[in-house]
C-alpha positions in Angstrom: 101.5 58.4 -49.4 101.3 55.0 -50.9 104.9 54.6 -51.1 105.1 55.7 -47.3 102.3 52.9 -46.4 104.0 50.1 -47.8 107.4 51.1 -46.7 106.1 51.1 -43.2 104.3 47.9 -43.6 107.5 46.3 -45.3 109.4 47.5 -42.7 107.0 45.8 -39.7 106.8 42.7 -41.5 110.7 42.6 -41.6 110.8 43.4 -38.1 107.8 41.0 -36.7 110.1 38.3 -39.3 113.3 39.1 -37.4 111.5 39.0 -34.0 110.0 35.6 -33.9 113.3 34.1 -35.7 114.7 35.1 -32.6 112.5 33.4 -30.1 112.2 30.1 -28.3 109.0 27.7 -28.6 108.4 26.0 -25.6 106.3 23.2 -25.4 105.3 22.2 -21.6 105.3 18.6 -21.6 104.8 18.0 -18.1 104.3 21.0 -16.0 104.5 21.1 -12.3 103.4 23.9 -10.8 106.3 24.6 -7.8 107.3 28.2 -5.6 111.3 27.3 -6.7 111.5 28.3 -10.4 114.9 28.3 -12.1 116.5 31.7 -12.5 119.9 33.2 -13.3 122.5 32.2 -10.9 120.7 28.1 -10.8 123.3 25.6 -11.4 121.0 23.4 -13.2 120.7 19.3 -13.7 118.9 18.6 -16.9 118.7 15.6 -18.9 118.1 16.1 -22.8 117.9 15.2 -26.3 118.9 17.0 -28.9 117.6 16.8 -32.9 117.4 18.9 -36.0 113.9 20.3 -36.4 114.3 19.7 -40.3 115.0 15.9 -40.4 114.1 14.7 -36.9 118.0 13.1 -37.0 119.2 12.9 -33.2 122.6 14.4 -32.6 123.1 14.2 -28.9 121.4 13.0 -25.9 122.4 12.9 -22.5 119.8 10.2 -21.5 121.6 8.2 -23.8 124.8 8.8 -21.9 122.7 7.9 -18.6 124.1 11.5 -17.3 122.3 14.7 -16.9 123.9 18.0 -17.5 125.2 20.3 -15.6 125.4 24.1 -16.4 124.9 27.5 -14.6 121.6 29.6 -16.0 123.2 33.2 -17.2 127.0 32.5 -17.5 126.2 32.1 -21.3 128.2 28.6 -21.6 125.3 27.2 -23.3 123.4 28.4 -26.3 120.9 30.8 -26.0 118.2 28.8 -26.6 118.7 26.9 -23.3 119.7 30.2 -21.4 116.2 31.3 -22.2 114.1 28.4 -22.6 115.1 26.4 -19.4 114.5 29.7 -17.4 110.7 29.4 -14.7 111.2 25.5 -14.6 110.1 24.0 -11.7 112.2 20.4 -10.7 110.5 17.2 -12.6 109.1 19.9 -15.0 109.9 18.4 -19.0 110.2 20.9 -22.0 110.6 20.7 -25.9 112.0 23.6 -26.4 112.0 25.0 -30.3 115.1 26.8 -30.9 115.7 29.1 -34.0 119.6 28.6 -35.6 120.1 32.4 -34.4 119.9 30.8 -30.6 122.0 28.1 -31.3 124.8 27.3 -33.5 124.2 30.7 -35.9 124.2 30.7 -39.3 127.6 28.2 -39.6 126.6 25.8 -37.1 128.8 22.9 -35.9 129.8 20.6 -39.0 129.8 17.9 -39.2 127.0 17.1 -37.0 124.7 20.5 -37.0 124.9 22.2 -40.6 124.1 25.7 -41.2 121.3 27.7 -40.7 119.7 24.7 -38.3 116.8 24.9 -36.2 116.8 22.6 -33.5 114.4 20.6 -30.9 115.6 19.6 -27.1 113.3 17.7 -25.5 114.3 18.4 -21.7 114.1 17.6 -18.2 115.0 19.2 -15.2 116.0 17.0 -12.5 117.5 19.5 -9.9 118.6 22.6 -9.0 121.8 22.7 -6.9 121.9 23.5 -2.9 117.7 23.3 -3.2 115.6 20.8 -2.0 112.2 20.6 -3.0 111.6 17.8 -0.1 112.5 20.4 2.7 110.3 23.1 1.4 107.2 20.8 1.9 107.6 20.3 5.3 
């Protein structure tokens, strides 16, 4: 019966383990509370920056570039960590989003500039969602 008990518990703790490895943090930074959320289907303009949760060490930003990015939510062109952490964002709305390695790059990442096994941090902004404007929908 012992034996059964910690199985069971080993076998939640693996399970609860594996769960939140494969989950995004999202910090709201500056949340705006909006009726037009992004949602699968959104082509999305978001402005970013990019850095390895281990060192802090920056390895893309578009604001450096002084040009957002553009992507569409759900056609999985983007890691998963975006596809799920830039999902309910309301325009003007900024989020660091925590991503675990299995929502990014995976277990090989991108050498030379992500290495394996690399959590990463986006800080991110969304600055529009195409053929929506929030301007109209006040009046």
């Amino acid at each position: 019966m012992r034996v059964a008990s910690a199985l069971g518990f080993a076998l939640f703790a693996f399970a609860a383990t594996t769960f939140a490895q494969d989950e995004v943090e999202i910090v709201k930074e500056r949340e705006i509370e909006c009726e037009r959320k992004t949602a699968k289907g959104d082509t999305i303009n978001v402005h970013y920056r990019g850095t390895l949760k281990e060192t802090g060490t920056q390895f893309d930003a578009s604001y450096d570039r002084g040009q957002p990015f553009t992507f569409t939510l759900g056609e999985n062109r983007v890691i998963q960590g975006w596809e799920r952490g830039l999902l309910d964002m309301c325009i003007g709305e900024k989020r660091k989003l925590i991503i675990p390695y299995s929502l990014a790059y995976g277990a090989d990442g991108m050498p030379p500039v992500i290495p394996a096994k690399s959590d990463l941090v986006f800080e991110t902004e969304l600055l529009g969602i195409q053929g929506f404007n929030p301007e109209k929908q006040e009046l």
